[in-house]
C-alpha positions in Angstrom: 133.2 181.1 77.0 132.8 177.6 79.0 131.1 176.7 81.7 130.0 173.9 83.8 127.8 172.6 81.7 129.5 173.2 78.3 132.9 172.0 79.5 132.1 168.4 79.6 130.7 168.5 75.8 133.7 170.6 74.7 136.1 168.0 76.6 134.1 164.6 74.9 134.2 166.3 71.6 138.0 167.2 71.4 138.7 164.0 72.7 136.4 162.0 70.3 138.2 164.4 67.8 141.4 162.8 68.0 140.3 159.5 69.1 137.1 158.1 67.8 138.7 156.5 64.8 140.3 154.0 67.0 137.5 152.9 68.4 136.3 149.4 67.0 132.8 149.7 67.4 132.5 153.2 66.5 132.5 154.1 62.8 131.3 156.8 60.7 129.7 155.6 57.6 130.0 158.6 55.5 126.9 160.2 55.9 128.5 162.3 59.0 125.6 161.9 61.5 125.2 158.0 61.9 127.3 156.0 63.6 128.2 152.1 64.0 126.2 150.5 66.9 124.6 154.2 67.8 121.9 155.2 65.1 121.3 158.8 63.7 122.3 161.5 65.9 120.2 164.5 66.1 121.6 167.8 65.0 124.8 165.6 64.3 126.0 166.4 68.1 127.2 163.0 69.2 129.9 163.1 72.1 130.6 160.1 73.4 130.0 156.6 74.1 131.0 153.8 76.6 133.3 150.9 74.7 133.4 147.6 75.6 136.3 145.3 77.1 139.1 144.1 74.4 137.5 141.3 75.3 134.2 141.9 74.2 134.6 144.2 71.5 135.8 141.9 68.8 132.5 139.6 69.5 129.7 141.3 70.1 128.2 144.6 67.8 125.8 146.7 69.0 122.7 147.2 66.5 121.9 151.0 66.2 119.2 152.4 68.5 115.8 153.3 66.6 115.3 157.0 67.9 117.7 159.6 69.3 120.3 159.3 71.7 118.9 160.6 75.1 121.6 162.7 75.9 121.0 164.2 72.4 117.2 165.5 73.4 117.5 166.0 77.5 117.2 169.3 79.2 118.8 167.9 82.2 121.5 165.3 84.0 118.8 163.6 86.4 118.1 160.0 84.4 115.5 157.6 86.5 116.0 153.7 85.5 113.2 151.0 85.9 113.4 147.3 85.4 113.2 143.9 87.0 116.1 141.1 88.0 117.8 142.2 84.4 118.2 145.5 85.2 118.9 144.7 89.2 122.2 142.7 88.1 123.6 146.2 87.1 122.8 147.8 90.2 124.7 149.3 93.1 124.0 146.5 95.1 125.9 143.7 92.9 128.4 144.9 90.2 127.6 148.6 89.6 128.1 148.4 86.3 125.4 151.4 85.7 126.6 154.1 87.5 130.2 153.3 87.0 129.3 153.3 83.2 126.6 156.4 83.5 127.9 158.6 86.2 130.8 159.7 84.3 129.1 160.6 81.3 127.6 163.3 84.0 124.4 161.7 84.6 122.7 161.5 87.7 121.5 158.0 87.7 118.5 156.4 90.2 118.3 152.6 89.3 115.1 151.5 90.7 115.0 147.9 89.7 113.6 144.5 92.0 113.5 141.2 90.8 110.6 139.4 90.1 108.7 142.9 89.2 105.9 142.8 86.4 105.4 145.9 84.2 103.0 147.7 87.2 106.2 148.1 88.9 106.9 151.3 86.8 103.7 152.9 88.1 105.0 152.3 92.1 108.0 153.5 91.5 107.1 156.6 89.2 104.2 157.0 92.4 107.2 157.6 94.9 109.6 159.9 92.8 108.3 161.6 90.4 108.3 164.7 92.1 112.0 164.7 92.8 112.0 165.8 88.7 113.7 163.9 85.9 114.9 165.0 82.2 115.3 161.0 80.7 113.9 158.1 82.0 115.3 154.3 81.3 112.5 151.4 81.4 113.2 147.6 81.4 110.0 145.7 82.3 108.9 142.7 80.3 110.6 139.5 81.0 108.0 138.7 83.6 104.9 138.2 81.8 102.0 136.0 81.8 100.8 136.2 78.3 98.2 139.0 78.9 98.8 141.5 76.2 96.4 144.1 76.8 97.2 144.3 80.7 101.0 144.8 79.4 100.1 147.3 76.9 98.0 149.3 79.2 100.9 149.2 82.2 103.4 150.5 79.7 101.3 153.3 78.0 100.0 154.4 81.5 103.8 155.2 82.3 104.6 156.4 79.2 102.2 158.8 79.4 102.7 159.7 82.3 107.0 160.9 81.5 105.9 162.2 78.4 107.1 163.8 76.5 110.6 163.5 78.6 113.0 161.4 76.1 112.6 157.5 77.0 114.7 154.1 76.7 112.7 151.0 76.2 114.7 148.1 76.5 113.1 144.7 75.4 113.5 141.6 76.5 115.4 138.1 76.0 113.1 135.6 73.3 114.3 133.0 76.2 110.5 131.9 75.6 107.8 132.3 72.7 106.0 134.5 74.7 108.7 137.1 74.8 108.1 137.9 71.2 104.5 139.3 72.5 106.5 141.2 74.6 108.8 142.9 71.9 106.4 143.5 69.6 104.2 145.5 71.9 107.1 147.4 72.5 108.2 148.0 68.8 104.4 149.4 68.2 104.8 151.8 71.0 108.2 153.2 70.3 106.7 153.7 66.7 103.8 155.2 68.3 105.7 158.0 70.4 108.5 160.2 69.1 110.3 161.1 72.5 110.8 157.1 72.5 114.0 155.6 71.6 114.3 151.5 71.4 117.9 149.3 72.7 117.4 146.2 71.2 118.6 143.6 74.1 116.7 140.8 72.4 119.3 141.3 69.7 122.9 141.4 71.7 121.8 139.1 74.0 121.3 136.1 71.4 124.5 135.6 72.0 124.6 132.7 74.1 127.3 134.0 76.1 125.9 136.9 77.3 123.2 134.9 79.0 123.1 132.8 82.4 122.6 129.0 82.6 119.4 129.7 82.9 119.4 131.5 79.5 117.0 134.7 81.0 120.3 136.4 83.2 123.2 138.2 81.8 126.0 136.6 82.6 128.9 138.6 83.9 129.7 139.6 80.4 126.6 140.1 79.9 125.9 142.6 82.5 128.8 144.6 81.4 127.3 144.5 77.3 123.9 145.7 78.7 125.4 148.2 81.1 127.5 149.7 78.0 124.8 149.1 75.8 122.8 151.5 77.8 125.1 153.7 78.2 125.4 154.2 74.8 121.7 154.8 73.8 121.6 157.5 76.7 125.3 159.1 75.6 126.7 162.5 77.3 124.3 164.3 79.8 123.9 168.0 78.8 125.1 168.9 82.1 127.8 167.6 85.0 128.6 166.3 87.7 127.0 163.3 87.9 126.7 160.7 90.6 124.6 157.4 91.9 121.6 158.5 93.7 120.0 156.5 96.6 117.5 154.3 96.2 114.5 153.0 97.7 113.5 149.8 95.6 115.9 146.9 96.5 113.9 143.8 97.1 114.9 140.5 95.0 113.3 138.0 96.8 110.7 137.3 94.3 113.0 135.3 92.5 114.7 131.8 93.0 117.9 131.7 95.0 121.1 131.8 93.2 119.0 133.7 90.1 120.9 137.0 90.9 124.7 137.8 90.8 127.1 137.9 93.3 129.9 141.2 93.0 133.2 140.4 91.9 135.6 143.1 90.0 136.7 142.7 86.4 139.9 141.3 85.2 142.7 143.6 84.6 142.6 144.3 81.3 138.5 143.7 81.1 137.6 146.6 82.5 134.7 148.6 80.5 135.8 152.4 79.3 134.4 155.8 78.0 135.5 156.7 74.6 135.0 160.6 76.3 137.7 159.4 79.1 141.1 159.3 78.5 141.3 157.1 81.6 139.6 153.5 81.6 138.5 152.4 85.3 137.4 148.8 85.9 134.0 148.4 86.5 132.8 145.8 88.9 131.1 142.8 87.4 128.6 140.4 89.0 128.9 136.4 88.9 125.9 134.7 89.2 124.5 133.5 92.4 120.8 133.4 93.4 118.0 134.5 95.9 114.6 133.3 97.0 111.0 133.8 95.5 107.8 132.7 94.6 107.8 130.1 92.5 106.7 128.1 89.0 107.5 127.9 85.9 110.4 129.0 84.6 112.3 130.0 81.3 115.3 132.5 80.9 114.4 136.5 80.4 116.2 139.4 79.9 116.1 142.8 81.7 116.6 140.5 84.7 118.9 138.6 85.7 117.2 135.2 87.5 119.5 131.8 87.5 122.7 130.1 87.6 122.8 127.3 86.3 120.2 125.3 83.9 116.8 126.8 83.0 115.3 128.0 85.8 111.8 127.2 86.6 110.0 129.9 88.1 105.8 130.3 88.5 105.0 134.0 86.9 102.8 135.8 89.0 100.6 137.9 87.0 101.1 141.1 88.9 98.3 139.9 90.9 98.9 136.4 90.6 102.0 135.1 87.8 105.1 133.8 89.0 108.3 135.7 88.1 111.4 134.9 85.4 113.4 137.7 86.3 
């Protein structure tokens, strides 16, 4: 017998069962539980994925996600996002590509991201809501960084442990500078370090010069709708619905230079980002770049925050005490 929360599997899965095949970046490569751009599926009970634009979907590929989808290994619908500027440009606030991408795969999304924020931010924001109760939790900290490794690696296993052993989404960050590789490969050892950790590797899709800003750090508007459908790939099909875009309390993005973060704007007909689970495609609203005040320094571009407009940015990274921000 159905009910609420089976129905929206049974629904993705008869759907996907007639119409998967068609989808260009989704292919089965024999083996039955691996798919193109999506990685091994636990238990083989994959439902559904976001697709890209026509637009998009000839160009860029999606590597596949090391660990399990999080819809896959959540007991619930409630999924808390952290990040800085990258993750922002996503946001209610400019395009809504997020929700509009997340909510109707049934998840109940919180997307608490600020520019300019260093990887402490995940501790405020865990500090404030916590309580409220999550089942998967999304984390994009790392493109503002001021070379100290073991004051990264200690902010990221402090939150870690503290959502453990609730599924998690690391996603790393834009090589827009040398130090960025630091970055990744702190994140690499902890995903291999933790099992309920699964890794979207941004660094990856957003090589492609054309999902980036002028400044080389941002995604572009294509670029926010490839890391919103990126994202909402590696978390899949909530095991429960209805979902819907929760308030938020984190909304500040003044660390950062003006015209670093996007101005709204709706896609193109004909652009407009779809679920593979929907037999309906609904535009979702991109953001153009445009920026916003900060602190200042030294900049270069980064990725799980959008920062400039046009031409590298410089930008001064604050430590989280002291380093200017990139994103």
């Amino acid at each position: 017998m159905l009910n609420r929360k089976t129905l929206p599997i049974f629904l993705a899965t008869a759907f996907l069962a007639v119409g998967v095949s068609a989808c260009s970046l989704v292919t089965s490569d024999g083996n039955g539980g691996e798919l193109d751009g999506v990685g091994r599926i636990p238990g083989n009970d994959f439902v559904g994925v976001a697709t890209l634009p026509p637009n998009l979907a000839s160009d860029v590929k999606f590597p596949k996600l090391e660990g399990a989808v999080l819809g896959s290994v959540a007991q619930g619908n409630r999924l808390l996002m952290i990040g800085d500027s990258i993750m922002a440009s996503i946001s209610k606030r400019y395009g809504n590509e997020a929700c509009g991408l997340m909510v109707p795969q049934g998840w109940n999304v919180a997307l608490e991201a600020e520019a300019g924020q260093f990887a402490e931010f995940a501790s405020k924001v865990l500090d404030r809501r916590w309580n409220e109760g999550w089942d998967a939790v999304v984390i994009g900290l790392g493109s503002n960084y001021d070379g100290n490794k073991e004051r990264y690696r200690t902010a990221m296993e402090k939150t870690i442990a503290r959502v453990s052993p609730l599924p998690i989404l690391l996603v790393n960050t834009t090589e827009f500078r040398s130090k960025q590789a630091e970055v990744n490969a702190i994140i690499e050892e902890l995903v291999a370090a933790h099992e309920n950790i699964t890794l979207l590797d941004w660094r990856t899709i957003s090589a492609t010069r054309s999902l980036r800003s002028n400044d080389g750090i941002h995604p572009s508007p294509d670029g926010r709708v490839v890391l919103a459908t990126a994202i909402a790939r590696a978390v899949g099909i909530a095991p429960s619905a209805p979902g819907d875009c929760m308030k938020v309390y984190y909304q500040d993005d003044s660390r950062v230079l003006q015209g670093v973060m996007p101005t709204t704007t709706t896609l193109d007909a004909g652009s407009s980002t779809t679920l593979a689970s929907n037999s309906t495609s609904s535009p979702v609203p991109v953001a153009t770049t445009v920026p916003a005040p900060t602190t200042t320094v030294a900049a270069v571009p980064s990725t799980t925050v959008p920062v400039a407009t046009t031409a590298v940015v410089a930008t001064t990274i604050p430590t989280p005490s002291s380093a200017a921000p990139a994103g």
